[in-house]
C-alpha positions as CSV (number, residue, x, y, z in Angstrom):
1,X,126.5,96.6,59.3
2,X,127.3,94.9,55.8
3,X,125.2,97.2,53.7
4,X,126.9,100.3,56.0
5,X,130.1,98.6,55.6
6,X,130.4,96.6,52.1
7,X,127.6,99.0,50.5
8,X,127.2,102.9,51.5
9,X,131.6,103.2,53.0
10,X,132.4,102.5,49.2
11,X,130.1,104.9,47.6
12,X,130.9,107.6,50.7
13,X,135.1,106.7,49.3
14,X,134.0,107.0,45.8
15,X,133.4,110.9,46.2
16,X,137.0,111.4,46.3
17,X,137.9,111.4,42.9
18,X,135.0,113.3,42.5
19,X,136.4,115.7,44.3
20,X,139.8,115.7,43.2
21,X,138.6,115.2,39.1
22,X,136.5,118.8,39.6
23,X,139.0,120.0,41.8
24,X,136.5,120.8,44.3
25,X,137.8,123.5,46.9
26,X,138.2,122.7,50.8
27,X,139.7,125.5,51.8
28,X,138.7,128.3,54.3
29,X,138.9,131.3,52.3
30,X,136.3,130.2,49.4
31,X,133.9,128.4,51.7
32,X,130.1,130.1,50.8
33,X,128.2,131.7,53.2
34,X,126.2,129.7,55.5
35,X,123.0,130.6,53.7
36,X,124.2,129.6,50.4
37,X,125.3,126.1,51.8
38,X,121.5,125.9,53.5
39,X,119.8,126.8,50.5
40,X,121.9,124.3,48.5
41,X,120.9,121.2,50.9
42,X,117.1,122.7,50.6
43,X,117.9,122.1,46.9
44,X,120.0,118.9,47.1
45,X,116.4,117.7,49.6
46,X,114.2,118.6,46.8
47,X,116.2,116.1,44.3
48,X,116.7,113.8,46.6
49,X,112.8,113.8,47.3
50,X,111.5,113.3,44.3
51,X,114.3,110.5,43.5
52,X,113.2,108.8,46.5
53,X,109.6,109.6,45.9
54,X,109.2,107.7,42.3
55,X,111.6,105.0,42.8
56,X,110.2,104.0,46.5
57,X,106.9,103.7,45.2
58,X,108.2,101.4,42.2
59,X,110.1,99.4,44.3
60,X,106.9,98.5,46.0
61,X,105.1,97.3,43.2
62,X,103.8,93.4,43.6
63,X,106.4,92.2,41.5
64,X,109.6,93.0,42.9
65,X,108.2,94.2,46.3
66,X,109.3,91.0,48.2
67,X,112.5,90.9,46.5
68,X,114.1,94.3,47.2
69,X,112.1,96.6,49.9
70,X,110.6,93.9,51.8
71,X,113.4,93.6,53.8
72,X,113.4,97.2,55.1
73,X,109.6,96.7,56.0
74,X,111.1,93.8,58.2
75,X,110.1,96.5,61.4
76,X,106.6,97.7,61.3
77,X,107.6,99.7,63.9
78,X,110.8,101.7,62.7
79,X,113.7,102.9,64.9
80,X,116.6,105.1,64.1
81,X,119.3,102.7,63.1
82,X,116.7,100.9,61.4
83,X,116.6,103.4,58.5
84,X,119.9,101.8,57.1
85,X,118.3,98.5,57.3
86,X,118.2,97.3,53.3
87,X,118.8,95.2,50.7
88,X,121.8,96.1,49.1
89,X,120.4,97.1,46.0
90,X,117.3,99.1,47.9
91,X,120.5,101.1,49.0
92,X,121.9,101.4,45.8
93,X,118.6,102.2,44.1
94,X,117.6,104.8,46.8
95,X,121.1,106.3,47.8
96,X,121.4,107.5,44.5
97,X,119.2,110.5,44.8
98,X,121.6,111.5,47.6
99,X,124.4,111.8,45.2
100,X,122.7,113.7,42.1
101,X,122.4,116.6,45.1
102,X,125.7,116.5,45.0
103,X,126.6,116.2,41.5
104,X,124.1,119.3,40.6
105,X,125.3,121.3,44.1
106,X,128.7,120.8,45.2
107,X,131.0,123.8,45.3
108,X,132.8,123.1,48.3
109,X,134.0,120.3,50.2
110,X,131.9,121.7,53.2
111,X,128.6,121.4,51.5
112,X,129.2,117.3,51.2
113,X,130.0,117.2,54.9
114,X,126.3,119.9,55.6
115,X,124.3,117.7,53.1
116,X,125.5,114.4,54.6
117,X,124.4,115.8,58.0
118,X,121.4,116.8,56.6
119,X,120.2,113.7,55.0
120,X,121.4,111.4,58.0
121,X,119.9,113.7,60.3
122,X,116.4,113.5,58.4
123,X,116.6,109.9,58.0
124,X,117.2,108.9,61.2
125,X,114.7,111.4,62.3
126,X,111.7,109.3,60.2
127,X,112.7,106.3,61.2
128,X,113.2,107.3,65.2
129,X,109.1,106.3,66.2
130,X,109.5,109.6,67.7
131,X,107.5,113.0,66.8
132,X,109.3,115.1,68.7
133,X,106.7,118.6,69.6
134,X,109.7,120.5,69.3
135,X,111.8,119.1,66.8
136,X,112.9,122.4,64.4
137,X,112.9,119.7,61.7
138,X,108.9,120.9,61.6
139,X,109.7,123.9,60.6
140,X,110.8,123.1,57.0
141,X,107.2,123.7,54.9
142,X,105.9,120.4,54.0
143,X,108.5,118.4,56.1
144,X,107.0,114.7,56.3
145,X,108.3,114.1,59.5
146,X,107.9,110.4,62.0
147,X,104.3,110.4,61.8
148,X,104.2,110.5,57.9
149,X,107.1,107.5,57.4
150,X,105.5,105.3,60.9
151,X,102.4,105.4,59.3
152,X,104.5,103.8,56.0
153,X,105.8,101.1,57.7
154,X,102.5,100.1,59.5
155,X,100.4,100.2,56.8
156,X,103.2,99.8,53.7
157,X,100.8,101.3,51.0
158,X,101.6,105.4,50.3
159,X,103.5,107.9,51.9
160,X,106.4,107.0,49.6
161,X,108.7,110.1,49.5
162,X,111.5,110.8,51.8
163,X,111.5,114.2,53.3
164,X,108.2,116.6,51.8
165,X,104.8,115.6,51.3
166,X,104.0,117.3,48.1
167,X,104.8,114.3,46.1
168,X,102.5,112.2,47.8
169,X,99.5,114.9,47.7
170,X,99.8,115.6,44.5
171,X,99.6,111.7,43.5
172,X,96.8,111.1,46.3
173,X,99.2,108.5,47.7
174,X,98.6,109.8,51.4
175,X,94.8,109.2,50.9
176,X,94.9,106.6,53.7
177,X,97.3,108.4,56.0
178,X,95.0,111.1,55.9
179,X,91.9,109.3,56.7
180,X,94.1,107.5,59.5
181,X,94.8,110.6,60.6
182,X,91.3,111.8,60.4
183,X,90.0,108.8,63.1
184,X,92.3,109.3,65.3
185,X,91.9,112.7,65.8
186,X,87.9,111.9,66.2
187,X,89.1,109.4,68.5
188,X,90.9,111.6,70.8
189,X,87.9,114.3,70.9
190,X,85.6,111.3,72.1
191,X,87.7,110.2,74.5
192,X,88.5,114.1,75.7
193,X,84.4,114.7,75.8
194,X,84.4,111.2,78.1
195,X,87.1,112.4,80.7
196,X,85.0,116.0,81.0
């Protein structure tokens, strides 16, 4: 509640004179089409990603690891509300990437409120313990997903990035999720072959 409170409601408040200094529009008539305002989250995700991707990874480096992050790896199990659970400056560090979206993006007052959704809707989606089999989250290419982030939390070494995978291929950071994955699947064919 404090960092939702004390931390994000200021930042969220400080978009205002954003707003106001760039004159940003909010009314009907020049709202963009709805898949102009799509593709921009997609692009706002992207940034966001990557932002998220880099700096995650630093902040788990030995030496500041226990000072910063540590307290969102309090749950080794995550749950929804638990995704805002942070160290104040984890939120400050991290929560940036949210805003470059926006500073890069924003056209209209209606893309904040569609890329806020978005993100919160993502987040909270990674951090339920849930993969849902038919969550249209899944359908985004590359989309992470509960699985992805759970296995983060259990075993607190790769999987860094937010939302896509690609950063974490391409740096061979998800080497262990995918020989997790790997046994369990064998797993559950030897345990199918046993039932037969």
């Amino acid at each position: 509640m404090f960092n939702h409170f004390c931390v994000q409601l200021p930042l969220m408040c400080g978009v205002y004179p954003f707003i106001v200094y760039f004159n940003i529009p909010y009314d009907w008539e020049s709202m963009p089409r709805w898949c102009v305002i799509l593709s921009q989250c997609f692009g706002c995700a992207v940034v966001e990603d990557a932002w998220h991707y880099f700096l995650h990874r630093l902040l788990h480096h030995k030496r500041i690891y226990k000072y910063i992050h540590k307290v969102h790896h309090e749950f080794v199990a995550p749950f929804g509300m638990q995704a805002e659970y942070a160290h104040p400056l984890e939120t400050i560090i991290l929560g940036a990437g949210f805003f470059i979206g926006i500073l890069i993006f924003t056209n209209h007052l209606i893309f904040i409120w569609a890329w806020v959704i978005c993100r919160l809707t993502e987040t909270i989606d990674v951090h339920s313990g849930y993969d849902i089999p038919l969550n249209p989250l899944h359908l985004v290419p590359f989309y992470a997903g509960a699985r992805f982030h759970d296995f983060h939390h259990m075993n607190f070494i790769g999987n860094y990035a937010s939302t896509f995978t690609w950063w974490d291929k391409l740096f061979g950071t998800d080497s262990q999720y995918e020989s997790y994955k790997a046994k369990v699947e064998k797993q559950e064919c030897v345990g199918e072959r046993k039932t037969k």
